[in-house]
N, C-alpha and C positions, 0 to 999 in steps of 0.2 A: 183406601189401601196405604195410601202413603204416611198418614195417619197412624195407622198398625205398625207402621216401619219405622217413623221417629217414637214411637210410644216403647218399641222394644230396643231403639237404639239408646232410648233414654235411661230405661232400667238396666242394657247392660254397663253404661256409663256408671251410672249409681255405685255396682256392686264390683266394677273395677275399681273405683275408685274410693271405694273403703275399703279395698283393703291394705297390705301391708305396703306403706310406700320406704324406701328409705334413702338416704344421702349415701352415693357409692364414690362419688370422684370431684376433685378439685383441678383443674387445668389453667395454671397461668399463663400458657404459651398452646401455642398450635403443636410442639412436642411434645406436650405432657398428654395430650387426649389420651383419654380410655382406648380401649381397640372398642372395636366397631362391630355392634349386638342387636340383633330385635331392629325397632323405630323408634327411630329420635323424635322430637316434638321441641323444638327451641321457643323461647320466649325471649322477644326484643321489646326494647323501648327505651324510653329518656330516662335519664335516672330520675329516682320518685313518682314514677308514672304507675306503681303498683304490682311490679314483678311479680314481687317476692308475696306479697298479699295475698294475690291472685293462686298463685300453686299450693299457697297452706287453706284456701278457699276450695279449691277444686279436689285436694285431697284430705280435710275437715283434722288438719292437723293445723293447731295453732304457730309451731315452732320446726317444722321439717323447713321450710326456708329463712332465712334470717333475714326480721326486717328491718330498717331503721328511719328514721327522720332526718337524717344526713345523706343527702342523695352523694349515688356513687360507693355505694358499701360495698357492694357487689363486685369485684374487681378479678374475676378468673368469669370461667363457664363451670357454672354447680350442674353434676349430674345426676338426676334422682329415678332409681329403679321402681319397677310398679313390683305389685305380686309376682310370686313365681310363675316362670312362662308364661306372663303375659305379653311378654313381647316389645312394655312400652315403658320408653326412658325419657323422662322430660329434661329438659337443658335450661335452666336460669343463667342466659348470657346477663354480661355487664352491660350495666343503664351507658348508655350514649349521652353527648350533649355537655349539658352544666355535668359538675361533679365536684367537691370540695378537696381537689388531688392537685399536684404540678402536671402541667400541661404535658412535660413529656411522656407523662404515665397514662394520664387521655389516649392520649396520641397510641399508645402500645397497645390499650382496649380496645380502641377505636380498628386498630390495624387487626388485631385476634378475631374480633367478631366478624372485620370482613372475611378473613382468611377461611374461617370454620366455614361462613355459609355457600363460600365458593367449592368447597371439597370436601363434602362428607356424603359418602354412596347411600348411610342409613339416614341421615335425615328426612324424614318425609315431609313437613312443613314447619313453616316458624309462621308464630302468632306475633303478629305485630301491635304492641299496644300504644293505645293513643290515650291522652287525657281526657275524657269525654267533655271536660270544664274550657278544655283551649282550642278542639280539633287541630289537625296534621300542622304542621311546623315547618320550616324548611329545615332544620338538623335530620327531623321524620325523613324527609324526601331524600338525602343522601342517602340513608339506607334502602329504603324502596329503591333508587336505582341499581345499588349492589344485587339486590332481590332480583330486579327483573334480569341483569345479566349472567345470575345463578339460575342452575336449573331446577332449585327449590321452587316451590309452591308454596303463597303464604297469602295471610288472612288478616283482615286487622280486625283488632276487637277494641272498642271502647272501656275504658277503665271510669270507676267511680262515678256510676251515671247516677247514686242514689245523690250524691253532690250539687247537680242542676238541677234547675226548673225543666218542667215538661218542654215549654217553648223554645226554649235556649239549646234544650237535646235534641229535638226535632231540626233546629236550627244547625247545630254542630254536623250530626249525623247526615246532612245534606251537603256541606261543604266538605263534608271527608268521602261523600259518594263522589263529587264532583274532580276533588283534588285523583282520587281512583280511578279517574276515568282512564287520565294519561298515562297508566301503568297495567297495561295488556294481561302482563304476568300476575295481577291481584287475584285472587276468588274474589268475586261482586257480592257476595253474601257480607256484612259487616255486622258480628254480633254486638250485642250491649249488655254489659256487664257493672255487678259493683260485687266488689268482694265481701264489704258490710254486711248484706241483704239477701246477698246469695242469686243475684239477679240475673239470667244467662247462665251460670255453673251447669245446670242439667245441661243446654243444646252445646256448650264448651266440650263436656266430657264425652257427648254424641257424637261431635262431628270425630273424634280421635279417633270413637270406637269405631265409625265407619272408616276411617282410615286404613286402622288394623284388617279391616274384612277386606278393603281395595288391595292393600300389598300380599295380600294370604290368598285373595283370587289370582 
């Protein structure tokens, strides 16, 4: 049975997610936010840990996020609309951590992204991405504690696992179970993903669409 349920959660992911996705909003500041529509879905991480990768992976557009090799490109919250009434808005926050900017610009990202994950009613989860090459960081854990004091729900997903050896992922993916432990508020599920190979993308776009059915029941 359960089987049956991820095999249709997986095809409705598919045909959500080709379809029309598009860039709707730019927000520098906690005042510029969009008003508040459908389910949010935010994406966290260190800068160059595969944001932006990842959402042109998940919705099979090469160019609907902007990548770069200069971590820290990302410097607002991008919001990107799915098909009509579907109900789902993905959020590419700004990479945390290094960033090739003045510190007190850091510092301003740093301060937006806590602010958004403290107070946003539509939010339903943030997907926290980790390097699959490094596992969690202490920069990581400063947000995870933000996390656990919001009442968001979030999830971390491994980024670039086509990148490692088996034994190395195997490796990582236990120390980032373990590092999880101490934060109550995670989902225990930790996907693995690469954006190259498409690795994870299907259960990525499942677990949203079970999201949508959770807030619509």
């Amino acid at each position: 049975m359960t089987t049956d349920i991820d095999a249709k959660l997986i095809e409705e992911g598919r045909k959500l997610f080709a379809g029309d996705w598009k860039f709707v909003w730019a927000s520098p500041s906690i005042e510029t936010l969009p008003p508040m529509a459908g389910m949010e879905v935010a994406f966290a991480g260190r800068s160059n840990v595969g944001k932006s990768s990842l959402i042109n992976a998940l919705t099979g557009r090469n160019a609907l996020a902007r990548t770069s090799h200069t971590p820290g490109r990302t410097q607002e919250l991008i919001f990107f609309d799915g098909p009509d009434n579907s109900g789902l808005r993905l959020v590419d926050m700004p990479g945390y951590g290094y960033a090739s900017a003045p510190k007190t610009q850091v510092a301003s990202w740093t301060k937006l992204i806590h602010q958004f994950l403290q107070g946003r009613a539509t939010l339903a989860r943030v997907y926290v991405l980790i390097d699959a090459r490094h596992g969690v960081k202490e920069v990581d854990q400063d947000v995870l504690k933000t996390l656990d004091k919001s009442a968001v729900s979030y999830q971390v997903v491994l980024t670039k696992a086509d990148q490692v050896k088996k034994a190395e992922l195997e490796k990582n993916l236990e120390q980032t179970t373990t590092a999880l432990a101490k934060h109550p508020a995670a989902f225990p599920e930790i996907l693995v993903t690469s954006s190259r190979s498409g690795t994870g993308m299907a259960e990525l776009r499942a677990a949203m669409v079970r999201l949508l059915h959770e807030r619509a029941g």
